[in-house]
ZAMIBA-259937 format. One line per field, with one value per residue: residue in one letter; x, y, z of N, C-alpha, C in turn. Coordinates in steps of 0.02 Angstrom, whole numbers, plus 50000, padded with zeros to 5 digits. Layout:
rest: c(A / ...)
n_u: c(X / ...)
n_v: c(Y / ...)
n_w: c(Z / ...)
ca_u: c(X / ...)
ca_v: c(Y / ...)
ca_w: c(Z / ...)
c_u: c(X / ...)
c_v: c(Y / ...)
c_w: c(Z / ...)
This chain:
rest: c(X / X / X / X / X / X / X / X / X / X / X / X / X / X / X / X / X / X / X / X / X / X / X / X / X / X / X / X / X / X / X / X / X / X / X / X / X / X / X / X / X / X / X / X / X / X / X / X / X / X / X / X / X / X / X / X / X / X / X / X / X / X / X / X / X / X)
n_u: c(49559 / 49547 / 49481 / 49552 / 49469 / 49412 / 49520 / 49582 / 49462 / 49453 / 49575 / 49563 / 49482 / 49534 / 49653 / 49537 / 49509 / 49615 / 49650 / 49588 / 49467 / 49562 / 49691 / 49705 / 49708 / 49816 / 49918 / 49926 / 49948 / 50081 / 50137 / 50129 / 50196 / 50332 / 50468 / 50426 / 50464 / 50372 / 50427 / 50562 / 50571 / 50474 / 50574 / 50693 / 50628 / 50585 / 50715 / 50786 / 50747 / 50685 / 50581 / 50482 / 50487 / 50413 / 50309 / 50240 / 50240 / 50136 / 50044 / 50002 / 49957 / 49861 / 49757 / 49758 / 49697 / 49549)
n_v: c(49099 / 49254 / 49275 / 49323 / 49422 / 49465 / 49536 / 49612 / 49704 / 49750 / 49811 / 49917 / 49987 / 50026 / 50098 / 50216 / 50261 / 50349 / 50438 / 50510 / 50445 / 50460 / 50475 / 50335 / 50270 / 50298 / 50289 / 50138 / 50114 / 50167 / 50084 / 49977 / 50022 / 50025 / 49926 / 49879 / 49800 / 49746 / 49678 / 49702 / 49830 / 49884 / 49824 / 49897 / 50022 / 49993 / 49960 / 50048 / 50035 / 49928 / 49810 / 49824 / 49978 / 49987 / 49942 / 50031 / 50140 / 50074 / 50073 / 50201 / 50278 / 50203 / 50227 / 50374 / 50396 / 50375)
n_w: c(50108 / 50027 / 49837 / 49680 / 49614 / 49721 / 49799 / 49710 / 49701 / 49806 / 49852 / 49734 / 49798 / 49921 / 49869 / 49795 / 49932 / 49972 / 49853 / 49691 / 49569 / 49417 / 49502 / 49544 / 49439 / 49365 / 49468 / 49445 / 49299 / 49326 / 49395 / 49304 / 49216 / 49251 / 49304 / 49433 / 49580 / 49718 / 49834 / 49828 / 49870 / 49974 / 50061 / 50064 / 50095 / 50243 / 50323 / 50390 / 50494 / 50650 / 50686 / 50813 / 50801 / 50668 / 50703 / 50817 / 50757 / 50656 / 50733 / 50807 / 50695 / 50651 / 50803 / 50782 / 50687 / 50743)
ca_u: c(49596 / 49497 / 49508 / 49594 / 49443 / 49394 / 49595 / 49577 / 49412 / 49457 / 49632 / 49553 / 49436 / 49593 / 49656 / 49511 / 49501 / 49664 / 49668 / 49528 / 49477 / 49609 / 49762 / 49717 / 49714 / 49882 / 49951 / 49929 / 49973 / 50150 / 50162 / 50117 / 50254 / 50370 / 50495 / 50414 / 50470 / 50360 / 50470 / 50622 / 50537 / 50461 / 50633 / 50721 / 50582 / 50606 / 50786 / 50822 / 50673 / 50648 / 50504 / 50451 / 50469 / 50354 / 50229 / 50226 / 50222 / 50074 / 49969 / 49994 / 49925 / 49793 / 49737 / 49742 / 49632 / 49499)
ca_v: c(49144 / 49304 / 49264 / 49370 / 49460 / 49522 / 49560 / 49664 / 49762 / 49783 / 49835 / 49977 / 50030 / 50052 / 50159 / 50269 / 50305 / 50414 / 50447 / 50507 / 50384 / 50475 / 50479 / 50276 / 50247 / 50330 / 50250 / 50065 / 50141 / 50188 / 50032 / 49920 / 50052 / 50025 / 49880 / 49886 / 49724 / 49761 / 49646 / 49733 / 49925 / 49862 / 49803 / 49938 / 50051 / 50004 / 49943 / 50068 / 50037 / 49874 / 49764 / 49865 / 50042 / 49993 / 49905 / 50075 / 50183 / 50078 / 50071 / 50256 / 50285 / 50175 / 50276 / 50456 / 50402 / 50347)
ca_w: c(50066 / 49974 / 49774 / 49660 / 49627 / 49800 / 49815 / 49668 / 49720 / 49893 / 49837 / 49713 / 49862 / 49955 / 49833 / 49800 / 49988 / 49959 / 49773 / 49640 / 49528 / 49388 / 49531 / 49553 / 49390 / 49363 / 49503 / 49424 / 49265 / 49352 / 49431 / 49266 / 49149 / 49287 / 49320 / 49522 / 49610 / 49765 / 49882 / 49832 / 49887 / 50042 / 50086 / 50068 / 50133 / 50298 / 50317 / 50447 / 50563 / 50674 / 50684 / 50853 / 50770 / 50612 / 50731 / 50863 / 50700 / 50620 / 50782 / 50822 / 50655 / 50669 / 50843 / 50749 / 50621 / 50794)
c_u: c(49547 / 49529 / 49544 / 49561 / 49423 / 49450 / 49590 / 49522 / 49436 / 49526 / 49631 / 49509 / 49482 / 49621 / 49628 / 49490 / 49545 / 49687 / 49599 / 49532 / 49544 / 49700 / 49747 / 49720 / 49785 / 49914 / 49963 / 49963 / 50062 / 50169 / 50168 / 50194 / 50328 / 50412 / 50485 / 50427 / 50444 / 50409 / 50522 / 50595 / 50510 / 50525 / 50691 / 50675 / 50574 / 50657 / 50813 / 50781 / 50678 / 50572 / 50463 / 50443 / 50412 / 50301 / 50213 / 50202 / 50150 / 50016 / 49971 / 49955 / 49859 / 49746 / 49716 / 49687 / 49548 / 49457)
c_v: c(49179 / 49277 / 49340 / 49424 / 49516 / 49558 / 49617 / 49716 / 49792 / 49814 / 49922 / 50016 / 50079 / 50131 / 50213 / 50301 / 50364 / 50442 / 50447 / 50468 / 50413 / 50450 / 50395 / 50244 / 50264 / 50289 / 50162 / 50083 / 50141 / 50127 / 49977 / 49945 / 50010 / 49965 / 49879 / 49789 / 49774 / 49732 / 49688 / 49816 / 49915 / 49853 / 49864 / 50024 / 50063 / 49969 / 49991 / 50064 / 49957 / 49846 / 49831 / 49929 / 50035 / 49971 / 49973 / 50120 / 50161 / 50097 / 50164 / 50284 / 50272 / 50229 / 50343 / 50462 / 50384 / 50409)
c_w: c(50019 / 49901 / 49751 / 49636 / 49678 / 49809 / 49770 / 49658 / 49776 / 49883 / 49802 / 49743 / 49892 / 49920 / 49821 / 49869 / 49994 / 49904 / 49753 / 49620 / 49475 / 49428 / 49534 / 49491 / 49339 / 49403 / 49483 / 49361 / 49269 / 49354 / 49365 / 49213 / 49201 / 49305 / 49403 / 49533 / 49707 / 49829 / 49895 / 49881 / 49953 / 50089 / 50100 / 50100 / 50207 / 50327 / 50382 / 50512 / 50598 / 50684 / 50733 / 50816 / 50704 / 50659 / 50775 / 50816 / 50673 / 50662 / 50817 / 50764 / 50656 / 50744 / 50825 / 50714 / 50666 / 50805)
């Protein structure tokens, strides 16, 4: 198991691959003002999709970006 360091570098890596440093620093910002229960938003996120449709969706993604 990565510690909570590496989780939290490799997490704000993540972030600045699609966000300036400003938009990722906003984005935690949001998330810290924000009553976010990630579980709950995930959940309802994909609620109309099955297992198969998020897994065909991620790996077609994955391929584009090849």
């Amino acid at each position: 198991m990565r510690t909570d360091t590496i989780i939290m570098y490799e997490g704000m890596r993540a972030l600045r691959e699609k966000l300036d440093i400003v938009e990722a620093e906003k984005f935690i910002s949001l998330i810290l003002r924000e009553n976010f229960d990630y579980t709950e938003w995930q959940r309802d996120l994909w609620k109309d999709k099955t297992v198969d449709e998020i897994f065909y969706a991620a790996k077609n993604y994955d391929d584009e970006k090849i």
